[in-house]
C-alpha positions in Angstrom: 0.0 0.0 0.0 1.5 3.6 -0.4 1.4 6.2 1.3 -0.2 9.2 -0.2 -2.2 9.2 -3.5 -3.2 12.3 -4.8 -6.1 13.2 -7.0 -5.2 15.8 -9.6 -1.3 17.3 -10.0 -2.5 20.9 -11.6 -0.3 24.0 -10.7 -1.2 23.5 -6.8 -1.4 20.0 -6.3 2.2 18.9 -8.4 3.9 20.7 -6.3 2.7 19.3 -3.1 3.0 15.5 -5.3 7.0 16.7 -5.9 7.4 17.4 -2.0 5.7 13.7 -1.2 8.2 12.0 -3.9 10.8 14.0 -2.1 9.7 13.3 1.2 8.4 9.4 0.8 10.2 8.2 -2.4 8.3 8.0 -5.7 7.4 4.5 -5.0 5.4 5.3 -2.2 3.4 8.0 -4.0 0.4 7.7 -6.5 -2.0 10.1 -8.4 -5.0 10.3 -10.9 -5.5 12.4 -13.4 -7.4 12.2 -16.0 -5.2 14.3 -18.7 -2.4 12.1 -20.7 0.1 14.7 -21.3 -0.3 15.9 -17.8 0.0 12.6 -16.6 3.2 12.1 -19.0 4.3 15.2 -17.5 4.1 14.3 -13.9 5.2 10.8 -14.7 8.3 11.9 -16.4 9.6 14.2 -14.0 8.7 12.5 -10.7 8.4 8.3 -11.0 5.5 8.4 -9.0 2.8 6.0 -10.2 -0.4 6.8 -12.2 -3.9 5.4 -11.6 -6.6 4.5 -14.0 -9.0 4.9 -12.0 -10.4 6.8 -8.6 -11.1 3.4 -6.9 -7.6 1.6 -7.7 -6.0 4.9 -6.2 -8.1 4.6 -3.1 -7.7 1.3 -2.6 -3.9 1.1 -2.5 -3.3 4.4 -0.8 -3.5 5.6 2.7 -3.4 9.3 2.5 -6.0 10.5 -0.1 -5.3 14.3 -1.5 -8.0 16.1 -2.8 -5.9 18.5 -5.4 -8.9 19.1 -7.9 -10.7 22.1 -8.6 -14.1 22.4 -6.1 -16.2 22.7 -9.3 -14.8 19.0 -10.0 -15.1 17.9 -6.8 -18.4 16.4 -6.6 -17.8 14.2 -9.6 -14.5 12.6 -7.5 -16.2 12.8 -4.2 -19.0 10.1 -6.4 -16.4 8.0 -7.8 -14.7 7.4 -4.3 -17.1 6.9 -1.5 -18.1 3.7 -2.6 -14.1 2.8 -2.1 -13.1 4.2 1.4 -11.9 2.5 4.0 -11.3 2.6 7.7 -7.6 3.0 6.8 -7.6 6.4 4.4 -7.1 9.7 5.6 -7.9 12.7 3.8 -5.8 15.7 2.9 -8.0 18.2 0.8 -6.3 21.7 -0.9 -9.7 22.4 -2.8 -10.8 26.2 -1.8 -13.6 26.9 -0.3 -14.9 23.5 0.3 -15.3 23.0 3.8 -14.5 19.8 6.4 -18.6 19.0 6.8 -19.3 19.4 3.0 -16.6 16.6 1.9 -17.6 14.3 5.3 -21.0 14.3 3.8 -20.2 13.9 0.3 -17.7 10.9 1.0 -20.3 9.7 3.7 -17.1 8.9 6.2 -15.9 9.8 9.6 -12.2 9.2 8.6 -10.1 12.4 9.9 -9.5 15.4 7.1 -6.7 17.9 7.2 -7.9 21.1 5.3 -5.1 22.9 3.8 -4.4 25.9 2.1 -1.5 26.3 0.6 0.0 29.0 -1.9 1.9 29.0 -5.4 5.1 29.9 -4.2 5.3 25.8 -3.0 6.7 25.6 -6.4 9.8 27.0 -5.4 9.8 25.3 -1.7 8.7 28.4 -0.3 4.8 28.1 0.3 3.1 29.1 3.5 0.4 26.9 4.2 -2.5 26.8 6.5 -4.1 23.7 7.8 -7.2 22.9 10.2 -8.3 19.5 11.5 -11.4 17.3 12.0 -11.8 14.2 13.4 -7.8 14.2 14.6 -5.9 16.5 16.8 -3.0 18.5 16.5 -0.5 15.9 17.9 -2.4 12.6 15.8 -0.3 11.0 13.7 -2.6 12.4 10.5 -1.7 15.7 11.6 1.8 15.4 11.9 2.2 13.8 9.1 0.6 16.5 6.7 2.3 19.1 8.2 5.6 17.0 7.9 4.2 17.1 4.1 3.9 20.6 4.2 7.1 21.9 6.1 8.6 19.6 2.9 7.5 22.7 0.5 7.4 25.7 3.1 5.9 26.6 6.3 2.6 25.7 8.1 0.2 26.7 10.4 -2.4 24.8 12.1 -5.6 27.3 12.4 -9.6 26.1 13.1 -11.4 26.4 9.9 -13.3 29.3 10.9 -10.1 31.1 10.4 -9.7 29.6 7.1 -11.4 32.2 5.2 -9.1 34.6 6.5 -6.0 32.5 5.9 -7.0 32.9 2.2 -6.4 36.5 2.3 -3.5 36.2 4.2 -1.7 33.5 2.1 -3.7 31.8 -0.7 -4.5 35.1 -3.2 -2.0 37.3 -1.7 1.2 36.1 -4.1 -1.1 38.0 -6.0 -1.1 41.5 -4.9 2.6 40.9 -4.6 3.3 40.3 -7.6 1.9 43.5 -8.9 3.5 45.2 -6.0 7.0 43.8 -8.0 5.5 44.8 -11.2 4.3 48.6 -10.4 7.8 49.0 -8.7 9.8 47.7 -11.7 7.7 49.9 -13.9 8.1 52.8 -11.5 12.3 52.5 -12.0 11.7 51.2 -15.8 10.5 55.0 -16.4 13.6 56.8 -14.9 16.1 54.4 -17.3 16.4 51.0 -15.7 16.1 47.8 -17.9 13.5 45.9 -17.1 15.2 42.1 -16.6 16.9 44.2 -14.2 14.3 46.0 -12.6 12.1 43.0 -11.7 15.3 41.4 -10.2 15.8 44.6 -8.2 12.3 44.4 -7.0 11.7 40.7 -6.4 15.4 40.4 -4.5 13.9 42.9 -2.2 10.8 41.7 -1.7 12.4 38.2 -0.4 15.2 39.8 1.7 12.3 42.2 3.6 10.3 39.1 4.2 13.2 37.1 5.7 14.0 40.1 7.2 10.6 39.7 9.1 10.5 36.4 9.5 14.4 36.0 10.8 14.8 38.7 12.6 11.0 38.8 15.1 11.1 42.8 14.6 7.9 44.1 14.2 7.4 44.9 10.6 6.8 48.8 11.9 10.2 48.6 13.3 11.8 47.3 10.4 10.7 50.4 8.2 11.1 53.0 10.7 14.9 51.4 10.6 14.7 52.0 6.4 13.0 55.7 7.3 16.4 58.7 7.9 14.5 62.1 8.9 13.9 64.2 5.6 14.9 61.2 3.7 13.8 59.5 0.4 12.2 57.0 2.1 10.0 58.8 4.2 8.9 60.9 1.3 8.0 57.6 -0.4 6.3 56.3 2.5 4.1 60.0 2.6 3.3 59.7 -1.2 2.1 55.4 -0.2 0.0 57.0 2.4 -1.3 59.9 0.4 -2.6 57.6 -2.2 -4.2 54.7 0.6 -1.7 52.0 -0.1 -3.2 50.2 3.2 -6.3 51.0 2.8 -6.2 49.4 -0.6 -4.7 46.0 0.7 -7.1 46.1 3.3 -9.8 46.6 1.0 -8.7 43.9 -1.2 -8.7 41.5 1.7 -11.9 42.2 2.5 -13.2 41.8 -0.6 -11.2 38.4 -0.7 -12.8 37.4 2.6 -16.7 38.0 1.3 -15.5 36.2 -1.6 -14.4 33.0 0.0 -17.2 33.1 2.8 -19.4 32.9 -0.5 -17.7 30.2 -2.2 -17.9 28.0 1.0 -21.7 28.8 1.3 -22.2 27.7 -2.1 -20.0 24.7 -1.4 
């Protein structure tokens, strides 16, 4: 039997699959996907076995991911219930759908970690959130996901009630920073700097302030007061970011990311 089998390997769910082959060895991990070339793809450049169908997957897996999008989900959570077991677990990265609405669908009681993860897994640098049911933070299905995790970034254990939050905080916001990255290269692209060279100047600094954060447990305040001389180009900047409601705007976008998601798992 392996040990974690993953339905779907798209642009979230690969490279959690890379971080289990990594983690487990390619022998011990399995997925399904329904796409040849995507399967080719996956096949290729991990060894990990491919599935024909849902029910061979189930069967011969422990940990079950649920890496499809939640507009597919009900057409997986049909082909499966039929097949589970008293020995899978559950590991679902599908947004929006919540702990209850895949216990119901699978008709099960087995325990289900909830994650949310973020794009920049691909590079080994996610942040991912994760909430429990039916386990607890020190069962062996818990630590073993956020072993999973910690294999592609950093985790968080949060109850789901925070997890529409979380998606503001970590799942869309790669987003806004990337246009953050963009504006600023375009901003120095108009006073004569190239532009290969602009988005390294902006994307190197975006990394070393969030290590910067992360490393050194100042508060973020603190670190750009530090970045801030009196009657200095930085605090002019910082006047213009204020004049024109840079917070406000990224406060405003998270809230419109929270209704969003709150409405998505309604719907679910």
């Amino acid at each position: 039997m392996k040990k974690i089998g993953f339905f779907g390997a798209g642009n979230m769910g690969f490279p959690i699959l890379k971080a289990a082959v990594k983690l487990l060895g390619a022998d011990q991990v399995g997925f399904f996907e329904k796409n040849d070339d995507r399967s080719k793809y996956v096949t290729d450049l991990t060894a990990a076995t491919r599935y024909e169908t849902e029910a061979a997957l189930v069967a011969d897996c422990e940990y079950i991911v649920f890496a499809v999008k939640p507009q597919i989900a009900p057409v997986v959570f049909d082909a499966v219930k039929g097949c589970i077991t008293e020995n899978n677990r559950f590991i679902s990265i599908m947004a929006g759908v919540t702990t209850d609405t895949i216990r119901t669908a699978i008709g099960t009681n087995v325990p289900i970690c909830r994650l949310m993860p973020n794009t920049p897994a691909m590079v080994n640098e996610g942040m991912t959130c994760m909430c429990l049911s039916g386990c607890t933070e020190d069962s062996t299905e818990a630590k073993f996901t956020k072993t999973l995790c910690s294999a592609f970034g950093r985790v968080v254990v949060l109850p789901e009630k925070l997890m529409s939050a979380a998606t503001c905080a970590n799942g869309s916001s790669p987003a806004y920073v990337y246009m953050f990255i963009e504006a600023l290269a375009d901003g120095v692209v108009k006073y004569g700097i190239p532009r290969d060279t602009a988005y390294i100047l902006a994307a190197q600094t975006v990394l070393g302030s969030a290590k910067m954060v992360l490393e050194s447990g100042e508060h973020p305040g603190k670190l750009k007061d530090n970045v801030c001389s009196p009657g200095g180009t930085t605090i002019a900047a910082l006047s213009a970011l204020e004049e024109y409601g840079f917070r406000n705007a990224i406060m405003k976008a998270t809230d419109a990311c929270y209704d969003k998601s709150v409405e998505l798992s309604k719907n679910k």
